[in-house]
N, C-alpha and C positions, 0 to 999 in steps of 0.2 A: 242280196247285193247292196252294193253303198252307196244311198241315194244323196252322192253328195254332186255337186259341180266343182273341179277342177281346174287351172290355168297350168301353163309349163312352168317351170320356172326359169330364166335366161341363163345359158352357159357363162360358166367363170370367162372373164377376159381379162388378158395380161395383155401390159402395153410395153413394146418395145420399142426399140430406135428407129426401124421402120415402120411401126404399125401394129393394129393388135391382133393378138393369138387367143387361140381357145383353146380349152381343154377337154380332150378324150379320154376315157379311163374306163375300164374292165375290168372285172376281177374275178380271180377264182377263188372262192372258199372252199377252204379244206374242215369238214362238221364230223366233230366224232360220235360214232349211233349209240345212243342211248340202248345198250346192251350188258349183261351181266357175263357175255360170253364174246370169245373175238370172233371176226368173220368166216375164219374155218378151222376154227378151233376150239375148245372147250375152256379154255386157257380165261382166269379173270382179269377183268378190264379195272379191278380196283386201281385208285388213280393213290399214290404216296404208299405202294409197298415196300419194302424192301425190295434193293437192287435183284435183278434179276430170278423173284419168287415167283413169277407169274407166265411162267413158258413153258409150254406145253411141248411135246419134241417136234409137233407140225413146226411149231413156231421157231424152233432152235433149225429148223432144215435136216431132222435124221434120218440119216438115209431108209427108206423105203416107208418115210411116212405119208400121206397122202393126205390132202386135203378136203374135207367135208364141210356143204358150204351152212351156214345158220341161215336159218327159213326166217328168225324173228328180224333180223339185219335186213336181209330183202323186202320183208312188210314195212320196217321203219323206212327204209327208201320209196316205197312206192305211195306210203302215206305224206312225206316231204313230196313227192311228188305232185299229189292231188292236192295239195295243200296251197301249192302254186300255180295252183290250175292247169299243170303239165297234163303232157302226154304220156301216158304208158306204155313203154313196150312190152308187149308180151312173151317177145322172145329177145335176150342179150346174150352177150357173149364175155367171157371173161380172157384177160387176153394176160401173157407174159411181158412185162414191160422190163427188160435186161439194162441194168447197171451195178457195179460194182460201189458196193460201199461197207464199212466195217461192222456198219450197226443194221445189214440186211443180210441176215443168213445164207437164204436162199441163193444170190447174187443176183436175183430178177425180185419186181414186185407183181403182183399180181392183183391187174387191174382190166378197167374195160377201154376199150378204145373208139371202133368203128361202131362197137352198138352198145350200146350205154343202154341202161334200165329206163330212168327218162329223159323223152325227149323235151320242145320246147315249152317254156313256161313264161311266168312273168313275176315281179315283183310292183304294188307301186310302194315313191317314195315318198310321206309326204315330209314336206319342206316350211310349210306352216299352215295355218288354217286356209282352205280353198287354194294352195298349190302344192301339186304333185305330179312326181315325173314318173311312167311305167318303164323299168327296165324290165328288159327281155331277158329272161333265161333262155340260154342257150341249150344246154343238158346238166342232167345229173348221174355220175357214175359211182359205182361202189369200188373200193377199195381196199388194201390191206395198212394200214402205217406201217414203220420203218423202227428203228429201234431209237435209240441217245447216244451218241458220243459226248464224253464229258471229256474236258479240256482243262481241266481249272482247279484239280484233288493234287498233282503233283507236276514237279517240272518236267521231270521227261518222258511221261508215260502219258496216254489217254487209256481211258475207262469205256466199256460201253455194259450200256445199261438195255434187255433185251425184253423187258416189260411193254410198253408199246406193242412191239412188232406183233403185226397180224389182228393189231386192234381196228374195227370197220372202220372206213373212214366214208360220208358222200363227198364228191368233190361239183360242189355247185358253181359252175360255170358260167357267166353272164354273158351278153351281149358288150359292145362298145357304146353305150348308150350313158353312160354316167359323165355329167360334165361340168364338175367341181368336185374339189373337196371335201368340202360340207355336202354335198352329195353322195359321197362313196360314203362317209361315213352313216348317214342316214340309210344308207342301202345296205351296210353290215349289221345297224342297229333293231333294223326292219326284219331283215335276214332271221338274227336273233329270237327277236323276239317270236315271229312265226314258228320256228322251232323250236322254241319254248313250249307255246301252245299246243302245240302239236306232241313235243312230249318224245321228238326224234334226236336230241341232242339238246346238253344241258347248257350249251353257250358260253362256260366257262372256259373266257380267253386268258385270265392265268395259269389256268391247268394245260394250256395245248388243245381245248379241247374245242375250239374254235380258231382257225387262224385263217389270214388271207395272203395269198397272191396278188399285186395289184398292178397292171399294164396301165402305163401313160405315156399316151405321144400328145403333141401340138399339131394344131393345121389353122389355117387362116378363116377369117367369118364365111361362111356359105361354102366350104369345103364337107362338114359332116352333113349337111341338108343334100349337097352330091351325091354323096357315101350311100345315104336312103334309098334318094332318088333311083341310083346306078344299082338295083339291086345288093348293097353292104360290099360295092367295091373298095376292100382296103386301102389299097391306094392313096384314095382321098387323104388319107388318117395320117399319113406321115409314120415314119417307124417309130417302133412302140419299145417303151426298155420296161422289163419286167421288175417290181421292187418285191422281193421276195418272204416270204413269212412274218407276215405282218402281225401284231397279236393286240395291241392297241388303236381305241378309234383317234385318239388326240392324236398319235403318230404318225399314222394313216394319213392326216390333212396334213401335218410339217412334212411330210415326206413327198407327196403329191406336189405340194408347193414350192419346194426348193427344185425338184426333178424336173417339173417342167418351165420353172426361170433356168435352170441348166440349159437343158437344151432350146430354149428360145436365145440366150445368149451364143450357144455353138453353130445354130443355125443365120443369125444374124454378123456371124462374121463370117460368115461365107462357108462355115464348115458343112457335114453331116452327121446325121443321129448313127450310132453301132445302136443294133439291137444286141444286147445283151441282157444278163440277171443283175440287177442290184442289191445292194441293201441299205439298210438306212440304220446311222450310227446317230441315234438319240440325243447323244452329249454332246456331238459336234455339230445338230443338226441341218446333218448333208448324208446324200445318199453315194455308195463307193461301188465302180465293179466288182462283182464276183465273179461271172464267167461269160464272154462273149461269143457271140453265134459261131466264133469258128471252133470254139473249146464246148460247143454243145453236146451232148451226148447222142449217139444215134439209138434210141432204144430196140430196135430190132424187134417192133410188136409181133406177135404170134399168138392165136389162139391157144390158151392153157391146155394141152392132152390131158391132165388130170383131171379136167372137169367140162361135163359136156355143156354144149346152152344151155340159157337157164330159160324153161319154161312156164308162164300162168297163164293160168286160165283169168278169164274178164270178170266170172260170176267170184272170184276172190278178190279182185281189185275192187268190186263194185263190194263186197260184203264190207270192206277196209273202208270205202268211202262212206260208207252208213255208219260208221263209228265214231266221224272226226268229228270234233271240236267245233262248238263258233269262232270262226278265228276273227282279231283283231278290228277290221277295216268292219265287217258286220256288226260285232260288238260293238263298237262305238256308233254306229246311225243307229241302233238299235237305240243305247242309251239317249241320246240326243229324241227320239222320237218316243220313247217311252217313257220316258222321268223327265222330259223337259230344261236335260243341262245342256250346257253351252258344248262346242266344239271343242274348244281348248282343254274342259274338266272332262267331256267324254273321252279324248284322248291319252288326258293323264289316268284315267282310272281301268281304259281298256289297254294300256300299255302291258301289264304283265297279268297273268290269268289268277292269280292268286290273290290281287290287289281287286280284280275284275267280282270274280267271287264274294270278297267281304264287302264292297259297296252293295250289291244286291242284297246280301242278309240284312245290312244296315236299311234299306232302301225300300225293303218289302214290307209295302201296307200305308207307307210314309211318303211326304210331301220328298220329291226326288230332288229337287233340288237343294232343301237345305241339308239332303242328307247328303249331296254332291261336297256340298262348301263343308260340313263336319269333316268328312274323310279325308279331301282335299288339302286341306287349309290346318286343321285343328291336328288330324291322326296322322298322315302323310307327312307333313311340317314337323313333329315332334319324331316321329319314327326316323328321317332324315338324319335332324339335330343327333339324334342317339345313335346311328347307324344299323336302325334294327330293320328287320323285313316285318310283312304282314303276319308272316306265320308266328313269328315270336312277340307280336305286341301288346303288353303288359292292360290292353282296354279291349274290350273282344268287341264283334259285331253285336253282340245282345246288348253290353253296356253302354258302348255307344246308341243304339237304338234308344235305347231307354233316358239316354241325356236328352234326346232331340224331342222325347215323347212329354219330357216334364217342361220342356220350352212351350211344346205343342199346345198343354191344357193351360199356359201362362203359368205353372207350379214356381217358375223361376224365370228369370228374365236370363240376357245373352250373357250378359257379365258375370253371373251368379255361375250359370252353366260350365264358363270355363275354370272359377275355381272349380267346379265340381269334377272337371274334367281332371283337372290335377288330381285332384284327392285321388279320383279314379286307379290314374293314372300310378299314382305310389305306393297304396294303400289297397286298393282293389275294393270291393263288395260292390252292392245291390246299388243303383244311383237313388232312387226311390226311397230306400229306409237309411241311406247320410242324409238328403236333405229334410225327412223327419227328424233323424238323430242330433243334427246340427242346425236345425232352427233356420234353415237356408230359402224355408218357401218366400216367395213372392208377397210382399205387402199389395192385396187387390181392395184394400177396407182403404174407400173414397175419404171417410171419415177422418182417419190417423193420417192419412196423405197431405188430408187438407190442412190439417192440424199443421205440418211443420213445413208446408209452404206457408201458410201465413206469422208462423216463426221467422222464416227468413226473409218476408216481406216486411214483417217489422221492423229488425235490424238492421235493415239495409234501405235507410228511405233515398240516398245519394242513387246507389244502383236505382230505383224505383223509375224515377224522376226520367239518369239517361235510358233505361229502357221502354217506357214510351215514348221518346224521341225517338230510337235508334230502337224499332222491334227485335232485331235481331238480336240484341242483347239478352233478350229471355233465357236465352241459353243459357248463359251463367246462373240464373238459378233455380234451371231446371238441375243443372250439375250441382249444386250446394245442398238440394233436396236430396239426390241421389246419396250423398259423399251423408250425410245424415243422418239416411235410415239403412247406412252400410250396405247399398245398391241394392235393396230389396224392394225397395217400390216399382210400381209398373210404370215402365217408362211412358208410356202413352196416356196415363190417367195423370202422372206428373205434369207431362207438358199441356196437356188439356185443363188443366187445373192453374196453373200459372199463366198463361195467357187469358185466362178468364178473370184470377184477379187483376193483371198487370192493365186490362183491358187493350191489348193489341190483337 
C-alpha cells in the first residue's frame, strides 16, 4: 500500500452574479482490451487496416451466426478490475442494448447492464505532491464497439467502415466525485496509465482506443457534501448534460469549462439546465447539443438468448490476482523508500512501467538517487527534446549505469560526464574505453592542480586582492582553473586548493 499522507484538494469554484458555483463531473470511459481477437469473435483488432478487412460474419450480423464470447477479454476485465481494487462478479449477464444505427449490423449492441462484470472500485488522483482525491468507481462492464461512419470521402454519400465493430470494449464508469477540470483530466491520465500497467488496454486516445464520456452539472458550496451525506442523493447535483467522446485531456478541461460557465449563466438568469448529450467543437471552443432527453433513445435492455451468464469461479480471479503487476501508487513509495528520491522524481519515473523498468537497471547496485537525477533530468530531458520513448533510447540502462559508475570512482567529474553523455548518446560504445580513448579521466594529481591554480594566481594579482576582501569571489578562479585544464580537474581539490592559497 502507499504509505503516503494525503489532503483533498478544494473543488473548482466559479464566481457568478449571484454567487459561487462548483463543479461536479463524471465520466464514463470507453478502454479498448488489449486483444488480438474481438469480444465474440475471431475477427482482428489490428488498428489501420484496410476498410472493412477485419469482419468476421458474427461481426457483419449473418444470419444464423452466433456469437462466442473470448475468455482472454473477460480475464483482461476482471484484471482492470482488481487492479482498481474492484469487486468481482462471479456471475454477469450480457444484455441486448437496441438502437439503430448504420455502422451497427446487428441493430442492437451487446452489452452488460443490471450486472456488469465488476462492481465497485476506486481510483486515487493525485494532484501534486501530498494531495489527492479518491474517485469512486462505480462499475465496469464489457462490451462490443460499433463500427465508423465516415462523412467526409464524398458529398453525397457516407461510408461506413465495419472494422471496429465487435471490438471489446470496458466501459469504466465513475462515481460524481470529480470536481474540476484539472481533475477529470488527472483521473483520465491516472485511468491510463493503470492500464497501461496492467497491460488491459493500450491507451492510445488517437487511435479510439481510449475515449471518454464526461457528465457536468453545477450546484452551489455544501450542495455535494449533501449529495454524501443523503446517501448520493442526485438531486443535490443539479442536471447534468453529457459532453460526449471525448478523446483529448487538454479538451477535456476547455470543455468542462465552458459547459459549466454555460449553465451557471442559464441558471443565473432564471432559466434551467436540459439534460442532454453535447459535444464540444474545438475550433470554436464551446460545447453544441447533440440530442436531448426527449430524443433519448429507449434501448429496450434484454438479456442476450444467445449467450447464457457468464460464470467464474473465485480460485481463477484469485489465480489472475497473483499475476498482476506493481501498479503505479506502490511503485513510487517503493521508490521513495528504497532509493531515497524525492516524491516528485518517484512519480515521474513510476508514471509509465517501461520508464519504471530502466530506472531500476540503472539504479541496481548504485547510489538511487543520482541515478534518479541521471534518468530524470539528463535521459528523460533529452528523450523528450527528441520525441523518443524509453524503449528506443539511443543510451541503454548499462551505459547509463556505467556514466554514473565513472562519476562514482571520481574517473570524471559532472561536467565531463555530460559531454560523455552526448558522445554516448551519437556515437554509442562502452562509456569506460571513450573516456580512456579520449583522455577524458579526471585530473586527481594535487600536484598539476596546484600547478595551475598558482598560474592563475599569478596573473591575476587585482582578482587576488578583491577576493580576500570579498571571499566569495574565489569562485572565479576556481572557474578559470577548471576552463584551464578543459574541466578535468576535480572540482573539490580545485576549490580546496584556491581557498588555501587565496587564504579565505
Amino acid at each position: 500500500m502507499l504509505d503516503l499522507t494525503f489532503s483533498e484538494p478544494a473543488p473548482k469554484v466559479m464566481q457568478g452574479a449571484t454567487g459561487p458555483w462548483e463543479l461536479v463531473i463524471g465520466m464514463e470511459v470507453h478502454a479498448q482490451v488489449s486483444s488480438t481477437a474481438k469480444l465474440f469473435s475471431g475477427g482482428s483488432t489490428d488498428f489501420g487496416s484496410e476498410p472493412n478487412s477485419n469482419v468476421a460474419l458474427v461481426d457483419a450480423a449473418m444470419p444464423g451466426m452466433l456469437p462466442v464470447i473470448n475468455e482472454f477479454c473477460v480475464e483482461q476485465a476482471v484484471r482492470t478490475g482488481l487492479g482498481l481494487k474492484a469487486e468481482i462478479n462471479l456471475r454477469s449477464v450480457f444484455d441486448r442494448k437496441n438502437y439503430f444505427y448504420p455502422d451497427l449490423p446487428q441493430g442492437y449492441q451487446i452489452s452488460q447492464f443490471k450486472y456488469p462484470i465488476v462492481g465497485e472500485g476506486e481510483v486515487l488522483v493525485d494532484m501534486e505532491p501530498g494531495v489527492a482525491r479518491t474517485v469512486r468507481v462505480e462499475r465496469i462492464h464489457l462490451e462490443q464497439d460499433a463500427g465508423k461512419s465516415i462523412h467526409d470521402m464524398d458529398p453525397t454519400m457516407s461510408f461506413v467502415d465495419l472494422n471496429r465493430t465487435g471490438v471489446a470494449l470496458m466501459e469504466i464508469v465513475s462515481r460524481p466525485d470529480i470536481r474540476g477540470p484539472e481533475e477529470a483530466a488527472e483521473y483520465l491520465r491516472k485511468l491510463r496509465q493503470l492500464l497501461r500497467y496492467l497491460g488491459t488496454c493500450d491507451g492510445n486516445m488517437q487511435e479510439g482506443s481510449m475515449r471518454a464520456d464526461v457528465n457536468v452539472s453545477v450546484c452551489r458550496p455544501g450542495d455535494y457534501e449533501a449529495f454524501r451525506e443523503g446517501g448520493d442523493d442526485f438531486s443535490k447535483l443539479g442536471t447534468r448534460c453529457e459532453l460526449k467522446n471525448m478523446n483529448s485531456m487538454r479538451f477535456i478541461q476547455q470543455a468542462i469549462n465552458f459547459e459549466a460557465r454555460r449553465q451557471i449563466d442559464i441558471l443565473e438568469d432564471g432559466g434551467s439546465i436540459d439534460q442532454e448529450t453535447r459535444l464540444y467543437d474545438p475550433n470554436k471552443g464551446e460545447t453544441r447539443s447533440m440530442r436531448s432527453k426527449e430524443e433519448a433513445h429507449d434501448y429496450r435492455y434484454f438479456p442476450d438468448p444467445d449467450l447464457l451468464p457468464l460464470e467464474i469461479e473465485q480460485a481463477w480471479v484469485d489465480d489472475i490476482a497473483a499475476t498482476l503487476p506493481e501498479l503505479p501508487d506502490e511503485k513510487r513509495a517503493r521508490f521513495m523508500s528504497d532509493y531515497g528520491v524525492t516524491e516528485y522524481d518517484a512519480s515521474v519515473l513510476a508514471a509509465d512501467r517501461a520508464d519504471a523498468d530502466f530506472f531500476e537497471q540503472v539504479a541496481k547496485g548504485r547510489d538511487g538517487k543520482a541515478s534518479a537525477n541521471w534518468v530524470v533530468n539528463e535521459l528523460f530531458g533529452r528523450l523528450n527534446k527528441e520525441g523518443l520513448g524509453v524503449e528506443t533510447s539511443p543510451v541503454s540502462a548499462e551505459q547509463l549505469g556505467g556514466i554514473i559508475d565513472l562519476i562514482g570512482k571520481g574517473d570524471i567529474s559532472g561536467k565531463i560526464a555530460k559531454e560523455l553523455f552526448e558522445i554516448v548518446w551519437t556515437e554509442g560504445g562502452n562509456p569506460a574505453e571513450i573516456v580512456e580513448a579520449r583522455d577524458m579521466k579526471q585530473v586527481t594529481d594535487t600536484g598539476a592542480i596546484e600547478a595551475a591554480v598558482d598560474e592563475i594566481i599569478a596573473a591575476n594579482p587585482e582578482k587576488v586582492a578583491q577576493a580576500q576582501a570579498k571571499p566569495s569571489m574565489a569562485g572565479w578562479f576556481v572557474g578559470q582553473v577548471m576552463k584551464a585544464t578543459g574541466g578535468k580537474a576535480n572540482p573539490q581539490a580545485v576549490q580546496q586548493l584556491v581557498k588555501q592559497k587565496l587564504g579565505v
